[in-house]
N, C-alpha and C positions, 0 to 999 in steps of 0.2 A: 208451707211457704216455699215459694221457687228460691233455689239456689243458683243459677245463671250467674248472678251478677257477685262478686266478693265484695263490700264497705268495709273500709279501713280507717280510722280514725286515730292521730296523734291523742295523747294523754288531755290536756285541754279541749279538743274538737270529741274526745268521745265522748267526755263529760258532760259538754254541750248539745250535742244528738241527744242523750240518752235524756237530757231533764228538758229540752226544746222542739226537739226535730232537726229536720234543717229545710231551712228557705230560700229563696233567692238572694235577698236581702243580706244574709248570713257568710256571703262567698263576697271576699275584697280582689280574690285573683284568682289566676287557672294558668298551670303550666304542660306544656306539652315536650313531650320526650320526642328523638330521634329513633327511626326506627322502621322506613322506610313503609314497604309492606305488612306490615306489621298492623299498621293505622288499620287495614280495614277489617280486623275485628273489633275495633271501637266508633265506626264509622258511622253506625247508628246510633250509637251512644252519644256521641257528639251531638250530630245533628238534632235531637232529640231535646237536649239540653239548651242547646243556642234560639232553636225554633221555638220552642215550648216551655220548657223551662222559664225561660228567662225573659219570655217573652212581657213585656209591658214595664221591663228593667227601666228607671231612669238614671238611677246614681252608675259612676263610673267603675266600669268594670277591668283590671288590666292584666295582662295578656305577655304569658313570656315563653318562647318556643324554641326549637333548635329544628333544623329539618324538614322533615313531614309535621313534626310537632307548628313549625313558623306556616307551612303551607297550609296544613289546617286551619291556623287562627285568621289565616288571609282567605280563605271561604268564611267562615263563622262571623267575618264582620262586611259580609258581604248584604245589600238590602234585602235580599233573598238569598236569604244562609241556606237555608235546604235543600234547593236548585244548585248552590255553589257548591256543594258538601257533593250532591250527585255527579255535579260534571266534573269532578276530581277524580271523585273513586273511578267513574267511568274510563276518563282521560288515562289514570295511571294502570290500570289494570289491561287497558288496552295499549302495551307495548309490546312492538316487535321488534325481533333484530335479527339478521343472515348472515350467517360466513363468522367470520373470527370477529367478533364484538370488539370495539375499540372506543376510546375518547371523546372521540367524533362523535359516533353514532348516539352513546347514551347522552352526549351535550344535545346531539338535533332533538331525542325523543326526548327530553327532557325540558327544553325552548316549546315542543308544541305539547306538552302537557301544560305549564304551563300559558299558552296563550288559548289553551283550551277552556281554564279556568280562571284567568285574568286579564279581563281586556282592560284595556283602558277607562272603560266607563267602573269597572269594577273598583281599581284605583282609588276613584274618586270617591266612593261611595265609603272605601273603609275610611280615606284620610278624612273626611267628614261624617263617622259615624257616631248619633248620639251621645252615647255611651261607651261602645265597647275602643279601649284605648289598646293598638296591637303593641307587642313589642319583639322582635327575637334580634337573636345573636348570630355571629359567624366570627372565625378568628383569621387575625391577618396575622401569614407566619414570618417565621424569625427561620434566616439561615436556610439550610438545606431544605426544608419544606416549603421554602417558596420558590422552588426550582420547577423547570415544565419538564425535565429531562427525567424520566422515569426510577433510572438507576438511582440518582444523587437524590429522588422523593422516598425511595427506597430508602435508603441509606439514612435520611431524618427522620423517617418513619421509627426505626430500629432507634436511634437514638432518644425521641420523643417518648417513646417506650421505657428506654433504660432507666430515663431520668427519672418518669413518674414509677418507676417501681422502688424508686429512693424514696420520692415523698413526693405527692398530689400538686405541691405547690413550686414543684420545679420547672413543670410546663411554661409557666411562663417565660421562661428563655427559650421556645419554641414557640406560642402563639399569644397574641396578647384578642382578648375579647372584647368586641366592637359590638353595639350594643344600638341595633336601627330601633327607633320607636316613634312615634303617632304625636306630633307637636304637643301635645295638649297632656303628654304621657306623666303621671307622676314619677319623677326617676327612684324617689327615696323612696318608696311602698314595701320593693323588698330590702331584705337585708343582706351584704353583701358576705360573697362564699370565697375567699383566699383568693380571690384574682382583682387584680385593677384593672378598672372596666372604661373603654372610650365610649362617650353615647354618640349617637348621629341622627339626626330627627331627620324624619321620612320626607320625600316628596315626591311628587310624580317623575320626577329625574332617575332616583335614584329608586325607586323600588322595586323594578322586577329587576335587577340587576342585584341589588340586596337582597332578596326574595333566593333567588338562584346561588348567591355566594352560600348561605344559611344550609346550602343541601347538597353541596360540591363535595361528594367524597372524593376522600383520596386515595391516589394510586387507580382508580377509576373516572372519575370526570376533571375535565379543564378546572383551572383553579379558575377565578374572577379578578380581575381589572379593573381599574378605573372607574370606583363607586362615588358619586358627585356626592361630596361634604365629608367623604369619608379619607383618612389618612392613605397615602398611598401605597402599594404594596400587593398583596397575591393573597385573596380573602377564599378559603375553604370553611369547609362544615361546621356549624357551628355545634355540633353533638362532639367534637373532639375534646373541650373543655365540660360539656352541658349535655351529658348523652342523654341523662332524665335529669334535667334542670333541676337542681335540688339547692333550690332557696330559701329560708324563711322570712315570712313576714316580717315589716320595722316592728319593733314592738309598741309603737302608740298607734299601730292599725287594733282594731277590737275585733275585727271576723277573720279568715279566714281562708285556705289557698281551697280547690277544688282543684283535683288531679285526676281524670281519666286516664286509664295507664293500659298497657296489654298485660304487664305483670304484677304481682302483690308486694314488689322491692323494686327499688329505686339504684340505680348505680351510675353513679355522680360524672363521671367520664368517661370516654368510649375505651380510652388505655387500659380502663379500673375493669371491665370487663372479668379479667382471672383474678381479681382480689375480692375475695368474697367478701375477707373483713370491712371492704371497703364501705358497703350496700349501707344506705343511709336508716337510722334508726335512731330511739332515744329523743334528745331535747330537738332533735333539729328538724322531725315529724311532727312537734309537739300539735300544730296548728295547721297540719295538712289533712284532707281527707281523699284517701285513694278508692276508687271506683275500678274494678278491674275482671274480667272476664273469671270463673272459676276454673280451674284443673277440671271439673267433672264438666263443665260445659266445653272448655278447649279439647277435650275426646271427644267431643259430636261431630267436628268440624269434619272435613275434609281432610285424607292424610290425618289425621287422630292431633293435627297441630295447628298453632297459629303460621296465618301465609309469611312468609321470610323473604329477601331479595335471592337468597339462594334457591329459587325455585327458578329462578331462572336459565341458570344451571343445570337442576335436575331436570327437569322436563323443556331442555335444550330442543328445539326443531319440533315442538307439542304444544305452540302456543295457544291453539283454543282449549287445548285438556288446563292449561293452566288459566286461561282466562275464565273460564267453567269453574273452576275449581276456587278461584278468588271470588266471583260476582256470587257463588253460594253461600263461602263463609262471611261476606258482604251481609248478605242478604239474611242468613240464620242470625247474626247478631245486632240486629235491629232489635230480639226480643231485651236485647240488654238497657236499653234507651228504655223501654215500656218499663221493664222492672224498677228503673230507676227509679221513674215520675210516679210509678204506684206506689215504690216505699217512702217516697218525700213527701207525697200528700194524704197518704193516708195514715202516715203516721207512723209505720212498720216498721221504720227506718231504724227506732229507736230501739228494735228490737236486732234487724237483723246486721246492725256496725257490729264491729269488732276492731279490738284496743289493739293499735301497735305498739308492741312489747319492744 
């Protein structure tokens, strides 16, 4: 049996694989992590899943991202997810930049990525999509991080940091989580994680602006303004709170989160990064199942690793070695998506999960 792909399974969801399988039917949500470049070793995985998988889905599926995790879910309820899924990876992998990279520049490549893969008909198509209910986050900050002035973003950066090394739940005197979702969106599905959450339902006004606040890092891109419906204030990333969105289910849901991940651990905010004891485990996995590239298959790749934003960096004034090098590990991890749908319908699945401890 190919090992490509790692199945991870909460204590209840392995229990479930192992005496069921798993089906479409079987998955009430799917969350998406931040994590930039990263996405395109799961980029067939995805698509795979949305196209195929789930294909002929009626009951409601909902949808919670930070990021590239929120950009991805805005392909995936696209009428033509597979198309939308391509002109993404295309759009993002093909950035350039000259001379001393600044704010500016990564906001312009970042406006025509996404106008690359969201028009306005596209809009339409997710806020009236069957099924799939989108939802992601971005936070609007508190204090020095909602400055445009770099130093004094600095300076809240450092402090934003301090706090959460105290405790997780002091962020929010730093950002408070605003929470866009799809009219039609269940809000109670998941269960809430130490933060008090604003929602703000979607519309064509506000969504690629919401869309863009969701992926604004900082210290590198403009923050966002003036999101219609939304409280006002200076909306950055939403992976600062939600780096790999680590939610569980309400408990009167009976199925089940579906997580395609780059890694086989979850780590709940982007500050929580050097706390390892952080990394989510135990009860709060119980009913997720993680899908995530193997260590033997991320040594096949290109550079022997998954792609990162620091490649852009390394291979500074080399951007076709770099675009080369992302459109392969692109492309070699499509087998990931295949293994998937072979272990869920043939049953294997049941053999090749594994319990998170």
């Amino acid at each position: 049996m190919s090992d490509n792909l790692t199945i991870l399974a909460g204590s209840t969801a392995y229990r479930h694989i192992k005496e069921n399988g798993l089906s479409p039917d079987h998955i009430d949500a799917m969350l998406g992590a931040s994590g930039a470049a990263k996405w395109l070793c799961i980029y067939g995985l995805d698509s795979v899943i949305f196209s195929q998988w789930f294909s002929g889905r009626t009951r409601p599926l909902h949808l919670f991202g930070t990021s590239i995790g929120a950009w991805k879910f805005a392909a995936a309820a696209q009428a033509n997810c597979q198309e939308a899924f391509d002109r993404l990876k295309h759009a993002y992998a093909h950035q350039y930049y000259k001379g001393r990279v600044s704010a500016v520049q990564i906001f312009r490549e970042t406006r025509r990525i996404m106008d690359e893969f969201l028009t306005p008909r596209a809009i339409d198509e997710i806020l009236s999509h069957p099924w799939i209910r989108i939802g992601f986050s971005a936070v609007r900050c508190k204090g020095l991080m909602g400055s445009k002035h770099r130093l004094i973003q600095t300076i809240g950066v450092g402090q934003a940091f301090a706090l959460n090394a105290i405790s997780r739940k002091l962020q929010q005197f730093c950002f408070e989580r605003v929470f866009f979702h799809h009219p039609q969106y269940d809000t109670g599905i998941l269960a809430e994680n130490n933060f008090p959450t604003t929602p703000v339902p979607l519309d064509r006004k506000n969504f690629s602006k919401a869309l863009l606040a969701s992926g604004s890092i900082p210290m590198v891109m403009e923050g966002v303004n003036y999101i219609a419906g939304a409280p006002e204030g200076t909306y950055r990333d939403g992976g600062l709170l939600d780096y790999h969105p680590a939610f569980s289910l309400n408990p009167e849901q009976a199925g089940f989160i579906l997580y395609p991940h780059f890694y086989t651990e979850l780590t709940p905010g982007w500050f929580d990064k050097k706390f390892t004891k952080r990394r989510l485990k135990g009860r709060a996995m119980d009913r997720i199942i993680l899908l995530a590239p193997s260590p033997g298959f991320v040594s096949t790749l290109p550079f022997g690793r998954i792609p990162d934003r620091r490649d852009f960096v390394r291979l500074m004034g080399r951007d076709n070695e770099r675009i080369q090098a992302w459109n392969k590990a692109a492309e070699m991890c499509k087998t990931l998506g295949h293994e998937f749908m072979e272990a869920a319908e043939n049953g294997s699945i049941r053999d090749k999960v594994r319990k998170i401890e």
